[in-house]
N, C-alpha and C positions, 0 to 999 in steps of 0.2 A: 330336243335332239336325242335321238335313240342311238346308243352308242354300242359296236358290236368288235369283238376281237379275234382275229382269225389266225390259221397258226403262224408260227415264226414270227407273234408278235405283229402282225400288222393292226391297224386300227384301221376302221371303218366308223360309219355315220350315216343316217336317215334323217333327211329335214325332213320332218314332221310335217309342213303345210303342203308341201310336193307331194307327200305322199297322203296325202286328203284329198290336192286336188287333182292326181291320176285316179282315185278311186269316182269323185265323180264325172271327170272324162267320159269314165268306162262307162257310168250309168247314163250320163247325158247320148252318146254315141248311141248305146244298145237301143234306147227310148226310141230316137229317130231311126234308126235303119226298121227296128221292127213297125214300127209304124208305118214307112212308108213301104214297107212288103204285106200287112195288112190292108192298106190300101189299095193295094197293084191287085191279089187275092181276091178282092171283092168286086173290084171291078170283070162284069163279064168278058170283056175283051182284054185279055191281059197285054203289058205294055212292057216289054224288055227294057227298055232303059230304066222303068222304074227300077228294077230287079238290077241293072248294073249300079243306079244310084244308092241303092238298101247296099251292096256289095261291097262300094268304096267308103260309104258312110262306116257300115260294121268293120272291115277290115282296119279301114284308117286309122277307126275310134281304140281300136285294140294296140295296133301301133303306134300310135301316140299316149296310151295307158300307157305300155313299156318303158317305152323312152324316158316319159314324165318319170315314170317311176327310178330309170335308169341315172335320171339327174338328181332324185335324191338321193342318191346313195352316192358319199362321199369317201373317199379313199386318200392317206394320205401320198398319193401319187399323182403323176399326170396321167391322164388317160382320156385317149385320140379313138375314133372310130373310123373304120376300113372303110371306105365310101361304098365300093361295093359289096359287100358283104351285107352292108346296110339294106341297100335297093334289094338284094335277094332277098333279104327278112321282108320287108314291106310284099313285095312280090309273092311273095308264100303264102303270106295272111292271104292275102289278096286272093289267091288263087282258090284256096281250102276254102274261105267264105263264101266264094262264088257258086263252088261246086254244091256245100251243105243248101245254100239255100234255094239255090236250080233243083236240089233234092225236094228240099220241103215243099216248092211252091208245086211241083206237078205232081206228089201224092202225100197223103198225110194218113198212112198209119202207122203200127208201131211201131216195124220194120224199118221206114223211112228216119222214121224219128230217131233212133239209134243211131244208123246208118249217118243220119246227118251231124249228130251230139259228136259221135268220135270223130267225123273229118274237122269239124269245127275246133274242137278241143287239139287232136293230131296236128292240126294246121297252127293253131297257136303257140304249143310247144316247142315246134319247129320252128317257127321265127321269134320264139323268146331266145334260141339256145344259138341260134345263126346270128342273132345277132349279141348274145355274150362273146360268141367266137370273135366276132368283129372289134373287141374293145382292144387296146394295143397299150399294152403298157407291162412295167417293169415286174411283172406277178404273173405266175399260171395258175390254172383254175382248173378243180381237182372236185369232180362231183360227188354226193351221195345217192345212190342211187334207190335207196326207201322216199328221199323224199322226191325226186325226179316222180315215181311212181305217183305219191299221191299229190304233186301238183297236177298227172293228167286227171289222175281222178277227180278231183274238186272241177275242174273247168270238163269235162264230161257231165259231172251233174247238174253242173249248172246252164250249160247247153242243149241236154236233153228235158231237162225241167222247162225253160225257155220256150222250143219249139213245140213241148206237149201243149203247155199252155196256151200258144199262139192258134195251135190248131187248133184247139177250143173254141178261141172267141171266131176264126173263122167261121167254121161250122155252124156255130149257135148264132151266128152275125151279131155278137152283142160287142158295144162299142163304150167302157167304160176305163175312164183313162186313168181309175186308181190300177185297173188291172195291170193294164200296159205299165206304170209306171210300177207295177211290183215285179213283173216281169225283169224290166229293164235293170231292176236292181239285182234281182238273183244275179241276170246275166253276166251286170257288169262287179257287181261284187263279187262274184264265181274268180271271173278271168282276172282280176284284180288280184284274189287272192291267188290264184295260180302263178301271177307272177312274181309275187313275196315269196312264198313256198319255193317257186324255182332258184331266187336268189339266194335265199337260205342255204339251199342244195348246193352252192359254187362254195368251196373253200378256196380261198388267195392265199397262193407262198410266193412271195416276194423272190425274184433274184435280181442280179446285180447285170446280166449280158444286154449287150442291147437287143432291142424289140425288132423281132422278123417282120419284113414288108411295108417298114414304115419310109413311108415317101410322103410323094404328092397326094396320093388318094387316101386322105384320110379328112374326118370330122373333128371336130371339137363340141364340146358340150353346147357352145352357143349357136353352130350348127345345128344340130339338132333341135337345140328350142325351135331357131327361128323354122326349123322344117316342120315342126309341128303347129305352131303359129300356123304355118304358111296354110297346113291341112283344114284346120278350123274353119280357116278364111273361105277356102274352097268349096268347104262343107256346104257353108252358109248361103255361098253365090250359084251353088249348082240345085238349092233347095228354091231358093229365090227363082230361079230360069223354069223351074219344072212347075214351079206352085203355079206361073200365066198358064197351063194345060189342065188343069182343075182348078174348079173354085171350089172344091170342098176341101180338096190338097188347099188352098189357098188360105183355110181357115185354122186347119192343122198347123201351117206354117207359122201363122201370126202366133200360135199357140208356145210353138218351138223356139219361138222369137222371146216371147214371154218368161216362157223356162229359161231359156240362155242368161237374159235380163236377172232374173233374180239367182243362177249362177252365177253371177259375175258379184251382186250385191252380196251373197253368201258367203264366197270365195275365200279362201282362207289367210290369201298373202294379201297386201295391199296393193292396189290399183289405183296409179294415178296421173291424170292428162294435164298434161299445160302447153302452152304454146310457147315453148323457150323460155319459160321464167312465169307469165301468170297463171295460176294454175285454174283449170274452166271443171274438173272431176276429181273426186275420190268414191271409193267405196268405203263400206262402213268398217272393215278392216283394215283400209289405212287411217279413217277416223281415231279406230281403236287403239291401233301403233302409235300414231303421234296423239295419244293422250286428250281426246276428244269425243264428247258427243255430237256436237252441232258442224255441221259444212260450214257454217259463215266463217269457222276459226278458221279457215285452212282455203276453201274458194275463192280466189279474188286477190289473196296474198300471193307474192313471189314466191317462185318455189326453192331459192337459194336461202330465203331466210328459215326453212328447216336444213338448212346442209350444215354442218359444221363447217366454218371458216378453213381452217386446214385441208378440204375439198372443195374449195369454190372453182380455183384456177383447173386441176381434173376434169369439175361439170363441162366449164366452158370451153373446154379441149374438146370433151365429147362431144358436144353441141356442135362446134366445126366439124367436126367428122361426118354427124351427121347430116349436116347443111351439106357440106362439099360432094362428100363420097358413098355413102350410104345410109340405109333406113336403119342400121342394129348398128350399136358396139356391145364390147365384150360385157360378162359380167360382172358385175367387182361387189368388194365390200369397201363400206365406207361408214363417215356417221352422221349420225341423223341428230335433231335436236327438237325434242316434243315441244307441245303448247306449253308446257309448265316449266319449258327450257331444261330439262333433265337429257342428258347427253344419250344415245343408245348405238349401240353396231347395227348393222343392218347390210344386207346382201339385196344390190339393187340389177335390174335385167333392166332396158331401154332399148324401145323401138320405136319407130315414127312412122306414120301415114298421113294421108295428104287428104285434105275435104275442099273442093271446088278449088285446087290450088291454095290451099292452104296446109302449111307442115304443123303437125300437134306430134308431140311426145309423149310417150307413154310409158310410165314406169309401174312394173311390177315388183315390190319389196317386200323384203318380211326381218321381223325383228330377230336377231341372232345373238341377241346381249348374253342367253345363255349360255348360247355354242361356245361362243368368246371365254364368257367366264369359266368354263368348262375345260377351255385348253389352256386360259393360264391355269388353270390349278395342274390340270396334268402336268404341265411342263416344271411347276415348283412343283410336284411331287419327284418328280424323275430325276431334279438335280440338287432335291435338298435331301438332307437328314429329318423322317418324323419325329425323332424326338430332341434333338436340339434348333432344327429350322436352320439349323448351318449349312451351307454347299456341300455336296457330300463330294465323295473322291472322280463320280464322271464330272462332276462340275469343276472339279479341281484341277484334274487333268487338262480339260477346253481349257480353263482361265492359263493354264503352267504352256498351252501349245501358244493360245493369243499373246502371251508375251516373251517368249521367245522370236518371234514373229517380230514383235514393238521394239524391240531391244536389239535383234539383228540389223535392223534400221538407224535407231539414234545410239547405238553400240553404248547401253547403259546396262551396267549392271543389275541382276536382281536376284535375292536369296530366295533359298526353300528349307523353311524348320520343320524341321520332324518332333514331334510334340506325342513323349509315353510317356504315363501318371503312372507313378511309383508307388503301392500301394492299395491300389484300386482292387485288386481282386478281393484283396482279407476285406474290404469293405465291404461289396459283394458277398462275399462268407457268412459275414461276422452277422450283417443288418439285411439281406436280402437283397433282390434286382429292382424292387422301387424306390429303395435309398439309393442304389447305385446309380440310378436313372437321374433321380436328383439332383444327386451331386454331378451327372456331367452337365446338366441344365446350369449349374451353377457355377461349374468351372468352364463353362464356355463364355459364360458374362463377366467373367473374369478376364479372359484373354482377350475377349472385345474389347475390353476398355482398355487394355495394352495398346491398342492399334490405330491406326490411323485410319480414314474413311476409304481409301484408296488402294489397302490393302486386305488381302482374303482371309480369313477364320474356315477353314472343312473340317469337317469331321471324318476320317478316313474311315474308322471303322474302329466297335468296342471302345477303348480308351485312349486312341490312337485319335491326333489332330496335327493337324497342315496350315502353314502360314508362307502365303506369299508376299512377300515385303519389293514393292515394285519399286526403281528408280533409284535403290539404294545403293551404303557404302559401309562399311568396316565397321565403324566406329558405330554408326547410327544403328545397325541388327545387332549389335553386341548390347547395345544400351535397351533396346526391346529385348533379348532374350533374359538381360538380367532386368528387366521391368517385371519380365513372366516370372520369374523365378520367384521375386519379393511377393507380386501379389498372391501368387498362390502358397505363401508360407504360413498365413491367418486359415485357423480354423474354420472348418464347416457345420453349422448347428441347424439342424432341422427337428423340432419338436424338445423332445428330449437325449436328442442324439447328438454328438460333440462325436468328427471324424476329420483325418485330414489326408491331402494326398502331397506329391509333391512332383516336379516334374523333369523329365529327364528332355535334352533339346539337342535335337543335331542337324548342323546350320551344311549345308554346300551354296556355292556360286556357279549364277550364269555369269559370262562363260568359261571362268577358268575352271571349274571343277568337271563341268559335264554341261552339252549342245543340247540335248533333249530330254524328257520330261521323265524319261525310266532311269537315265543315268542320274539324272539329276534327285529323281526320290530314292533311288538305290545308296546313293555317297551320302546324304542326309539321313536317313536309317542308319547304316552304316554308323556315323559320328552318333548319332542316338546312343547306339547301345556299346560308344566306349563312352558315353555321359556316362552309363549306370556306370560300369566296369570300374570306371572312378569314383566310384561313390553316391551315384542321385545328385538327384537336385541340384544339378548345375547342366552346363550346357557345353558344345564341340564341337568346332568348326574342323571342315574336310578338307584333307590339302594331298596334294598329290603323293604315289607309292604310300598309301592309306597312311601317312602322320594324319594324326591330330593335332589341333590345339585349342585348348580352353584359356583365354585372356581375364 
């Protein structure tokens, strides 16, 4: 999972096998359109439907590279697509493709070649950025305009490369299908990477108003699969219709059928059919996910006994959905449990088709154990301290708002200490900032073991620490603060060094001192620093018209 940050902080995401398997999309797409305009080309009586079929194939293929590629890229947002805005982007390719290669097929020299490389490339850029327009969500999108420039340029070279090449093998009538297939890669690697480069170029600034035009006419990401899905499907049936008019197209076809075939074996996410529970397919990438070399593990078996238990009742929710009401549900994460019974995340798509009346389902997954571990770690970075692994002060605040919240409820009391080490700094001075460091690793194991499971340790900041004592009473924080005080009255010895701090503590209550979480750390500093005032190392509780009192 490629992970990318854009400004005001937002985070983004590349699933990695999405974006492997838009790039061979593009190549599989480009392979068949050019092919079947080589075909039409060499035929002495040319055949326009071929030429609209090369048209919907290339355009499709490009619009569905986007898209795929559209859905790897994660945001942590929701984001809808403008229904129309969508159909305009398809319509555009559509339109640009048709014209480059109505260019190509009725004359082929350099002129033309050009001529058709830019509308091809112009057309593409055009329905990558119509349909960025179309995304709907809580962020605008702010281009660079160097790199706008050189995504036309890459999908320009790569289009005019393409058609030079193509007019080659016309000319020369040679029919070799490393060619084409190196062709087809420029092509689709070209437009492939024109649309990374494009995305690159969109900076996202998050705001907070709601989103213009969002109604009814909008997509969701599973939309969109399934429209690209649906393109595939179409691809394949209007290749099938055309191949009964040639049996030399007929042989190409079988050929394309072939390629698709080990596309799918290739394929980078896992692929897998059953019929509601027995499973009849995987490929070798879902082999590889659940921990396999051999189909006998995994063929034959139900397909529930890889779900984790915890999603069983989900599956079968789905399953009704799709018996009752349609062929797709949404896409979810869920978890999986390999051959060797090791637990993993995984982000599953499900769709279902029907053979001679029959429903099969079809899962496409791929493993996310990364992704996952990925975001717990962010999120323990974001809300601990790295050098004591304590809550820092945003995590202190959430836990100080959730229980104010709990306690307006069951109307129970709970304290906030404010915890400053007296002395810390000469220790700092005296021995340097990795003794200093030390010692707060060490006076933080200290105050743990003061505490109960149920109550917080943060580190606010420097030598500064927070204790939320949930549920309590009077007596029972006075007998922890002077628990703090004892423990931390024993020296600290590291190496050859003999140091000690001591601590100063200033207690307020929910709710008689203060309703929310700044009055309430405000009146608790506050008693802090008449602890010192009185001498250290001791503690002082906040009571109304600032008295103190220390018990």
């Amino acid at each position: 999972m490629l992970q990318i940050v854009h400004k005001q902080g937002l985070m983004s995401y590349y699933h990695v096998p999405l974006v492997i398997l838009s790039v061979l999309i593009g190549i599989f797409t480009s392979y068949v359109a050019l092919n079947l305009l080589i075909r039409n080309l060499k035929h002495v009586k040319r055949d326009k439907p071929w030429l609209i079929l090369a048209t919907l194939v290339l355009g499709g293929g490009i619009w569905a590279l986007h898209f795929i590629g559209m859905l790897a890229f994660h945001m942590e947002m929701t984001i809808t697509y403008n229904v129309w805005l969508v159909i305009v982007s398809l319509l555009t390719i559509f339109l640009f493709s048709g014209i480059s290669l109505f260019l190509i097929s009725s004359k082929r020299n350099t002129r033309t070649i050009l001529v058709s490389g830019f509308l091809l490339a112009f057309g593409t850029l055009a329905m990558h950025y119509i349909s960025m327009e179309s995304m709907q969500m809580e962020a605008d999108i702010v281009y660079e305009f160097n790199l706008l420039v050189l995504a036309f340029i890459v999908a320009f070279l790569a289009s005019v490369f393409s058609f030079w090449f193509l007019s080659g093998m016309v000319e020369k009538d040679t029919h070799k299908p490393w060619k084409e297939l190196g062709t087809s890669i420029v092509l689709g690697v070209g437009i492939s990477s024109m649309h990374y480069i494009g995305i690159s170029a969109a900076n996202f600034e998050e705001h907070h108003h709601p989103t213009l035009h969002q109604g009814g006419n909008v997509l969701s990401d599973l939309n969109i699969a399934v429209s690209i899905t649906f393109f595939l499907l179409a691809t394949f049936l209007m290749i099938l219709f055309t191949s009964i008019r040639d049996e030399q197209y007929r042989r190409q076809l079988k050929e394309s059928q072939e390629h698709y075939s080990r596309f799918v074996e290739f394929a980078p996410v896992g692929i897998l059919i059953h019929k509601f529970g027995v499973i009849h397919y995987i490929n070798p990438s879902g082999k590889r996910i659940l921990g396999t070399n051999l189909t006998t593990d995994i063929v034959g078996r139900h397909f529930l006994e890889f779900i984790h238990p915890d999603y069983h009742d989900i599956i079968r929710k789905r399953w009704d959905i799709i018996r009752e009401e349609s062929n797709q549900v949404e896409t979810i994460e869920e978890k999986m449990i390999r051959v060797d019974e090791t637990i993993i995340d995984v982000e599953v798509s499900t769709y279902s088709y029907k053979i001679k009346g029959e429903t099969y389902v079809q899962i496409f997954f791929s493993d996310i154990s990364a992704r996952k571990e990925a975001e717990r770690k962010n999120y323990h970075m974001a809300f601990h301290d790295p050098l004591t692994d304590l809550p820092n002060r945003r995590f202190f605040t959430r836990k100080l708002n959730q229980a104010i919240k709990a306690s307006a409820k069951s109307k129970n009391a709970f304290a906030v200490l404010f915890i400053d080490l007296d002395g810390f700094k000469q220790v700092n001075d005296t021995y340097g900032h990795d003794v200093g460091d030390l010692l707060l690793q060490h006076v933080s194991i200290r105050l743990m073991n003061c505490l109960q499971d149920k109550d917080t340790l943060s580190r606010f900041g420097g030598d500064e620490f927070n204790i939320l004592l949930e549920d309590t009473t009077f007596n029972h924080t006075k007998m922890v603060a002077e628990k703090i005080v004892a423990a931390l009255q024993n020296d600290f010895q590291f190496d050859n060094i003999t140091t000690n701090v001591t601590p100063s503590i200033g207690i307020a209550f929910y709710p008689t001192d203060g309703e929310t979480p700044e009055l309430l750390l405000k009146y608790a500093d506050e008693a802090m620093f008449e602890a010192k005032r009185q001498g250290k190392n001791n503690y002082c509780f906040y009571h109304e018209n600032n008295k103190y009192h220390k018990s």
